[in-house]
N, C-alpha and C positions, 0 to 999 in steps of 0.2 A: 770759463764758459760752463754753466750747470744745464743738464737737459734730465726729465724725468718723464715716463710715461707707465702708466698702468699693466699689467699682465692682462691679456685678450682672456683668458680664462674664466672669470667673470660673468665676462660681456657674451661668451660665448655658453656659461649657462644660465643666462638670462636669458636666451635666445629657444635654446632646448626647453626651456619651463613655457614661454611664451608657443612654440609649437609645439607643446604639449596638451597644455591648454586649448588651442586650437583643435588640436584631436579630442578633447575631453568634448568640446559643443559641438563638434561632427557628429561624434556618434552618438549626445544626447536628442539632435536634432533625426537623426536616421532612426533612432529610439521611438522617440514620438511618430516617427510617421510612418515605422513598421505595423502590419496590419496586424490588430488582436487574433487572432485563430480562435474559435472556440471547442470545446470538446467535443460538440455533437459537428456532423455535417452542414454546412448549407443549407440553411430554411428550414433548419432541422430546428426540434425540441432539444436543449441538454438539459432540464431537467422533468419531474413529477413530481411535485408538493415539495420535501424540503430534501428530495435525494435528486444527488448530478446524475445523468445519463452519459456518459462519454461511450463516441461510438468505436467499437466496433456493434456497442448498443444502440439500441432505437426505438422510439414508442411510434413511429406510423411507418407506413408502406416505403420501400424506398431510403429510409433513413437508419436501418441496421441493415448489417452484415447476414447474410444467407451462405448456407453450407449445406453438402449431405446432409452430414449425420448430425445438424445442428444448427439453431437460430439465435440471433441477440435478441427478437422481439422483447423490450418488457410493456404491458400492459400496464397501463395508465387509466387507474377506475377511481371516479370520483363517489360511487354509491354509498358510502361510507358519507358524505359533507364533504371528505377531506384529500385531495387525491393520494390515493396511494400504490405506488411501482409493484407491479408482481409478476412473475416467471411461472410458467405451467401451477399459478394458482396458490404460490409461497408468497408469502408479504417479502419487498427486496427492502433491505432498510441501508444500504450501501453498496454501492460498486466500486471497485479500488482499482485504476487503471494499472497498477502493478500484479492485478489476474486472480483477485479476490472478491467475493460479491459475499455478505452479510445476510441471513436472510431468519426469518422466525417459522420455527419449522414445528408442524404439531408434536405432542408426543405421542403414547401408547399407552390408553388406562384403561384396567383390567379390573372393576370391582363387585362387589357381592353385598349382598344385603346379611344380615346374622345369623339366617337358618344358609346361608352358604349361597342361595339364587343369585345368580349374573345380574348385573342389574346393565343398564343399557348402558354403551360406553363406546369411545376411538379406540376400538383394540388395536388388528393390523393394517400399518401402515406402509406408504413405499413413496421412497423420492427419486421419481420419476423426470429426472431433466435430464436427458440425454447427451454424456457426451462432459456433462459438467462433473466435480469428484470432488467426495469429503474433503476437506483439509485434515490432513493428518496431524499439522503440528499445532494448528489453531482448536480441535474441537477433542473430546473425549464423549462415548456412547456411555450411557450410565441404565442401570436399573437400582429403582429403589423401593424395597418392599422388607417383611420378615417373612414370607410366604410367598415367593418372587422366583421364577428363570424366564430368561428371556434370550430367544434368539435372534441374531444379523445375520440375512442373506444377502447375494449381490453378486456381481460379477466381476472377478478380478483375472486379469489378462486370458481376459474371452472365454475362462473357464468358468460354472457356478462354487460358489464358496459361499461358506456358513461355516459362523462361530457365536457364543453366546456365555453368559453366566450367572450365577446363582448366589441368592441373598436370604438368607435365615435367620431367625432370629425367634424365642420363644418369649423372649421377657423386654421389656425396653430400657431396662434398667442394665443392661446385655451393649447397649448402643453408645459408641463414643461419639461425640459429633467432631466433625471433620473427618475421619475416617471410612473408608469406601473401600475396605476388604472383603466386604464377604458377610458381614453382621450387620445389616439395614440397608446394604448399599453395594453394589459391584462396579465394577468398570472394566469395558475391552480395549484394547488397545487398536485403532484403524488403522487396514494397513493400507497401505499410498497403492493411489490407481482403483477405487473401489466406486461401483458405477452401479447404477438399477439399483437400489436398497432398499429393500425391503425389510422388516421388523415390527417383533411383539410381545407384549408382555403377559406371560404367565403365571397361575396359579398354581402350588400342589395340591394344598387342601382346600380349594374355596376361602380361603381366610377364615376360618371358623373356630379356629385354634387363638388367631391374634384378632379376631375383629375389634375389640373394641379399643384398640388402638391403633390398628393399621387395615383398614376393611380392602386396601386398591394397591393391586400394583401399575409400576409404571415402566417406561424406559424410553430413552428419550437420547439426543442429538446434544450438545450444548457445545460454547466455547468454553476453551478449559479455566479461564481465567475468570470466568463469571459463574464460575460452582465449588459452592463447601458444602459438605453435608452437615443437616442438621436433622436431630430428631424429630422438629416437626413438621417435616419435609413430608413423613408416613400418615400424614392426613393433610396438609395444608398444600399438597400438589396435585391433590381434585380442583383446586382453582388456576390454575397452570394450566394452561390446555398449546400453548406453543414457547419453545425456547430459543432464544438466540443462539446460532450457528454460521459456521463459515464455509463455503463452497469454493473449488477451485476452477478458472476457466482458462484458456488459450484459445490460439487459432488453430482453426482445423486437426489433422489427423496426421501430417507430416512433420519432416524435420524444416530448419529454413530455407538446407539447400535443396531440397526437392520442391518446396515451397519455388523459390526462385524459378528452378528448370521448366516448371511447369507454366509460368506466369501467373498465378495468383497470392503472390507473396505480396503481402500490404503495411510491411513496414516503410515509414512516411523516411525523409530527409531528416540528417544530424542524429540518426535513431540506430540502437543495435538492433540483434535476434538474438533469442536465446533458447534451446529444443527443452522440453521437458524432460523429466530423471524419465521417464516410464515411455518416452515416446512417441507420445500423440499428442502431439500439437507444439507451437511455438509461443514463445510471447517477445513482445519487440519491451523494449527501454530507451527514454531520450542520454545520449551521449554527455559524457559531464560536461557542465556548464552548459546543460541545456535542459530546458524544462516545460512542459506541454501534454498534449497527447502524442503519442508515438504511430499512434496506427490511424490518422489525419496526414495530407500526400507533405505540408507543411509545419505538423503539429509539435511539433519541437520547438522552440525558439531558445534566444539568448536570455541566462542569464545576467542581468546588473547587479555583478557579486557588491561593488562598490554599493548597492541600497539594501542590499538581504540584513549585511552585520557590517562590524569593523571587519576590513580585512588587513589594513599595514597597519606598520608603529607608529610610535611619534615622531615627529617634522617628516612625514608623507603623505602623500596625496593617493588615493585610487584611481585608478585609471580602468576604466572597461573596453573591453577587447573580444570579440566576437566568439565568442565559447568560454573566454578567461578571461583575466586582468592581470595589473602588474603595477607594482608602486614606486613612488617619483620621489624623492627628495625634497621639501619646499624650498622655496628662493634664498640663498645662503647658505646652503647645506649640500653633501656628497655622501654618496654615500661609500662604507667601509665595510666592505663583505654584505652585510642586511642591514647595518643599521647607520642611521643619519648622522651625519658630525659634523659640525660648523666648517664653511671651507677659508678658507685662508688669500687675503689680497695682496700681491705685491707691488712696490714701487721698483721700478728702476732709478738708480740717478746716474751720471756721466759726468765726468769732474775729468774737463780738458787743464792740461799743465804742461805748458812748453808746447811742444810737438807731440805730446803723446794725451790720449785720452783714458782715461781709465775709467772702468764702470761697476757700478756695486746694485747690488738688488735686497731692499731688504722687505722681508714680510710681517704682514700687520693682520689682525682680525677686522 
């Protein structure tokens, strides 16, 4: 008498793949019918011309965030043709909900006409936003002249402070371009936490010595990665009248757990806090495997690692999971520590003789 039956193994991960798969159209079906959040509030604006608004920002009444010592308002002014986003009156050319806003900030020109007379010009300036703070690692303060100082005022932890430096130069033939030592060009170093700023650029001589190749000095804000110096920077930056720069912002004036105690701590679900170095203020972050706005009561949502990139090897399948994912073996396969390997079927057989039955199993791919 022969008897043979299959190992349930198999059968039983044919079963795990098939209620796998069942999970895989759950959640693509809960996917689809999760509600989009968007970055701004409710009936709110999220953008102005071609920059997103995400709130704790807002271009009308009700739709940013209000504080003491400080507001999201940005103004949305189409007088230009074209709308364009602006904060206490700076063009905003990006908001970064990771607590970065982009903005084009005038400079400071200082120049003279040959017999040494001022001629009319944006000397001193002040960036006046309350509450919001240079980026220190994003911008560098530059003065560029051969007849050039220029001072930074501002207030750094509630005390005033002033610092400033000096560009000389008698010949331009004296001028390496790229170089911003001291010989056409200087640079301050910003220190973190610098607020109310104010700044201007100076003359010693009228230019009267170098006018006819450097008649103006300047000084100015910029991001560091969008400046080289060049020599014809000392005339060709009368047509430059604002420079791209990076601002820093957070919420309010506390840490998060004072934030918290108090109740108006407005980080949303699935989202961290984090206090700032110098602290004042906090900024929230979606939690990994989550991505959104953080400071909306919902604005976090699930990544679909499985649609971003590859996430498994070969012979797996993705699977998405509510903050994560995790990879499945396809049908025929096991896996071995990470990776996939053909699994293996066996047969039983039973070969009765006399009174006794004996039984052998042997395995097949």
């Amino acid at each position: 008498m022969l008897f043979w039956e299959n190992s349930g193994a198999m059968g039983f991960h044919s079963m795990l793949v098939l209620v796998t798969w069942v999970g895989v159209m759950l959640t693509a079906i809960m996917a689809a019918a999760a509600i989009a959040y968007p970055l701004a509030l409710p009936n709110c604006s999220d953008s102005c011309g071609d920059v997103n608004i995400p709130y704790p920002f807002g271009t009308t009444e009700g739709c940013y965030r209000k504080e003491e010592s400080r507001h999201f308002l940005i103004n949305c002014s189409e007088s230009s043709g074209h709308p364009q986003p602006t904060l206490w009156n700076i063009d905003v050319t990006r908001i970064s909900i990771e607590g970065e806003m982009d903005v084009m900030m005038d400079s400071s020109i200082n120049c003279y006409d040959q017999s040494g007379t001022p001629l009319p010009t944006n000397n001193e300036l002040g960036l006046q936003v309350p509450s919001f703070t240079v980026s220190v690692t994003k911008n560098k303060f530059v003065a560029v002249g051969c007849d050039t100082y220029t001072f930074l005022n501002g207030t750094l932890k509630d005390a005033p402070f002033t610092t400033g430096c000096q560009s000389i130069c008698n010949d331009k033939r004296q001028i390496v371009n790229g170089s911003c030592s001291g010989i056409g060009c200087c640079h301050i170093d910003i220190p973190e936490g610098l607020t109310k700023v104010r700044f201007a650029a100076y003359s010693y001589k009228s230019h009267k010595d170098v006018w006819s190749f450097n008649p103006c000095s300047f000084a100015f804000f910029i991001q560091e990665d969008k400046f080289s110096f060049s020599l014809a920077y000392l005339t060709s930056l009368q047509n430059n009248r604002t420079f791209p720069m990076v601002l820093d912002w957070a919420i309010g004036n506390e840490t998060c757990e004072v934030a918290r105690n108090k109740g108006n701590y407005i980080c949303g679900a699935n989202s961290n806090c984090s206090d700032l170095k110098n602290g004042s203020g906090y900024r929230c972050k979606c939690k990994k495997g989550y991505d959104g706005n953080p400071y909306l009561k919902d604005g976090c949502q699930d990544i679909d690692e499985c649609n971003v990139e590859k996430k498994c090897l070969e012979k797996q399948i993705c699977v998405n999971e509510v903050g994560s994912y995790h990879c499945l073996c396809i049908k025929g396969y096991h896996k071995v520590e990470e990776v996939c390997v053909p699994s293996r079927s066996s047969l039983t057989i039973y070969l009765a003789v006399g009174e006794y039955i004996y039984c052998m199993s042997i395995s097949y791919d």
